[in-house]
C-alpha positions in Angstrom: 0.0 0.0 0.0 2.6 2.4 1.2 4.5 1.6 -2.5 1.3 2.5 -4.5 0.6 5.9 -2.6 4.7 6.6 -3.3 3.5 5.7 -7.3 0.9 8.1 -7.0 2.9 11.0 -5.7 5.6 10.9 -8.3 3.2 10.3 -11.2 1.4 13.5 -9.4 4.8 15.5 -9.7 5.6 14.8 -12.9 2.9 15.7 -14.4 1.9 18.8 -12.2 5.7 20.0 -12.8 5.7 20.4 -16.5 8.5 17.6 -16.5 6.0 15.1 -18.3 5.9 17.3 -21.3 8.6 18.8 -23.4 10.4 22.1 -21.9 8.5 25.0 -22.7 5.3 23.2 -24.2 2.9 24.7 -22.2 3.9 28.6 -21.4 2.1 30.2 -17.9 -1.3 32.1 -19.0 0.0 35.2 -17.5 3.1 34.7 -19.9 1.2 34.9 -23.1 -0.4 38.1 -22.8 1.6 41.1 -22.1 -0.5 44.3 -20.2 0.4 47.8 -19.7 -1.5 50.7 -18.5 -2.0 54.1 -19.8 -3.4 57.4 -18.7 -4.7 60.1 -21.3 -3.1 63.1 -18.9 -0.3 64.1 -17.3 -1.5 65.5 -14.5 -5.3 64.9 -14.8 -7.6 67.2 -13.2 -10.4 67.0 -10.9 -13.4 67.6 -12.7 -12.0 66.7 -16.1 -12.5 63.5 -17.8 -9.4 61.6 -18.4 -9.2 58.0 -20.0 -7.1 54.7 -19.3 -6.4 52.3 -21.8 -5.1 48.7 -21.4 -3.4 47.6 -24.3 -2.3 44.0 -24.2 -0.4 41.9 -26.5 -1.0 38.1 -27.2 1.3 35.9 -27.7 1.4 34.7 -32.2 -0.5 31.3 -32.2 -2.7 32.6 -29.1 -6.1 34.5 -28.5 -8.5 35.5 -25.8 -11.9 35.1 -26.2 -13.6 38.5 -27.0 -15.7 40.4 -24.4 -18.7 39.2 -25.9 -17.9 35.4 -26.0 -19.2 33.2 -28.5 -20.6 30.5 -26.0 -21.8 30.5 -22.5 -19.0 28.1 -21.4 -16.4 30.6 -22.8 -14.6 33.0 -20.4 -15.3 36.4 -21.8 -11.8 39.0 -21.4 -12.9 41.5 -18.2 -11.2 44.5 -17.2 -12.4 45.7 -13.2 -11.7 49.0 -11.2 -11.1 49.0 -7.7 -11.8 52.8 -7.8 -10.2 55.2 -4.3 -12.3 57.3 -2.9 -12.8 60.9 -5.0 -12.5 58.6 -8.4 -15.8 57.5 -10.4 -15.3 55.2 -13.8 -17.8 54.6 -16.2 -18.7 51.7 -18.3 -15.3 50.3 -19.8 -15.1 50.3 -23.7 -14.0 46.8 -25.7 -13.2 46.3 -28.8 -15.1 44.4 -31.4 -13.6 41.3 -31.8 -13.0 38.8 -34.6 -14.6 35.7 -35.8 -12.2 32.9 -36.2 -13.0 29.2 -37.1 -11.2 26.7 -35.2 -10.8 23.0 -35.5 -11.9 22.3 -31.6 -15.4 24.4 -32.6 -18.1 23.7 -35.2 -18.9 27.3 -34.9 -17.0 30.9 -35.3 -15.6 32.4 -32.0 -15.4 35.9 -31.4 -12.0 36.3 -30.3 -9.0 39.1 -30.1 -5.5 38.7 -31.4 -2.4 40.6 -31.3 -3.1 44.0 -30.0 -5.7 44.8 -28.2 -7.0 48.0 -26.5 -9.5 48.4 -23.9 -10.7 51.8 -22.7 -12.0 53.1 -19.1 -13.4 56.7 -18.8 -12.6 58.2 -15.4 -13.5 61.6 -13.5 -11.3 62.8 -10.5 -14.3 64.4 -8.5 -13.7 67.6 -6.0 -13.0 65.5 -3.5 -10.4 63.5 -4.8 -6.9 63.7 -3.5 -4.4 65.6 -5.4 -1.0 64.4 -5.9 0.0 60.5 -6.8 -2.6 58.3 -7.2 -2.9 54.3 -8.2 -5.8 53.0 -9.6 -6.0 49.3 -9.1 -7.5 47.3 -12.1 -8.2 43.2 -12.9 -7.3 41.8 -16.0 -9.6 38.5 -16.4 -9.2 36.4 -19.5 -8.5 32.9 -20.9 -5.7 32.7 -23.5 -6.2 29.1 -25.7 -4.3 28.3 -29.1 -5.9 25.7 -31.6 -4.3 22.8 -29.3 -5.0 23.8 -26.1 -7.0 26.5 -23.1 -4.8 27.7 -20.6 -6.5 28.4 -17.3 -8.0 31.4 -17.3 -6.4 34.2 -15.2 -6.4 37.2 -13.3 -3.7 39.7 -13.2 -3.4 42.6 -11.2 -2.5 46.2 -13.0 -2.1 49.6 -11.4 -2.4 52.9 -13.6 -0.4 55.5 -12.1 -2.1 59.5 -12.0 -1.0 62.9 -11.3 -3.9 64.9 -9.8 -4.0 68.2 -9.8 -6.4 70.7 -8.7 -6.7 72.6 -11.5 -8.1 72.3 -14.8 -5.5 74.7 -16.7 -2.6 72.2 -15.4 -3.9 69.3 -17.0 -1.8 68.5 -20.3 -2.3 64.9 -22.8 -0.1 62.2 -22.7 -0.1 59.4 -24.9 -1.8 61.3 -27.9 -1.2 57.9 -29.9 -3.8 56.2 -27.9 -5.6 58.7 -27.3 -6.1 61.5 -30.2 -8.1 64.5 -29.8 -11.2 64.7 -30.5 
């Protein structure tokens, strides 16, 4: 008895260890999409609406299922705001994904692939604290190739802000992302 439970364990190891497959097989799902976070001023004023954007990079032979997912059993990409006091975010703007056949699915699925952007509106109200501010934000999504679905994942971001107090001090940053309208 004691032989067969020391069978199980290693068979456990291997195969929970990656050393069962070939090195580098299988990459972490945090490792196949690549997040950073921007912020449309530099310093942002109370009272003005500013924007952050998300822009995340996945992986060639990888995608993410869209925000709206194909199929109920999909896991749909998510972006959440933990918003501080004095900070109010509205609805958070996704891109349109694209339909893609796929050998595992008899239908389309409504997926992103290599660049993506996702937009959050956000006011600094008169209350807000001026000075550095982080805005914490959750990246949810599920990242699958034709072969296989990673587990889906959560990664925590933070979007660094100026605030200042006045309007006249705010300036644009990151006009590439975010052009004037």
């Amino acid at each position: 008895m004691l032989c067969l439970r020391w069978v199980l364990v290693v068979i456990s190891s291997v195969l929970f260890s990656g050393e069962g497959m070939a090195q580098g097989q299988t990459p972490s799902p945090r490792d196949v999409v690549s997040p950073a976070v921007y912020v449309s001023a530099d310093p942002a004023a109370r009272g003005v609406p500013f924007q952050l954007a998300v822009v995340f990079k996945i992986r060639p032979g990888f995608h993410v299922n869209a925000r709206e997912k194909s199929a109920e059993y999909l896991i749909a990409t998510d972006l959440r705001a933990d918003m501080p006091a004095g900070f109010k975010a509205g609805n958070v703007v996704y891109p349109k994904g694209q339909l893609h056949t796929f050998t595992f699915s008899k239908n389309p699925l409504n997926v992103y692939e290599g660049t993506v952007t996702l937009r959050m509106p956000v006011t600094a109200q008169a209350g807000a604290p001026v000075g550095p501010q982080q805005i914490p934000l959750k990246l949810r999504y599920q990242a699958c190739s034709t072969e296989i679905c990673l587990p889906p994942v959560t990664i925590d971001l933070q979007a660094s802000i100026n605030i200042v107090a006045s309007a006249a001090a705010a300036r644009p940053a990151h006009t590439q992302l975010f052009p004037a309208r």
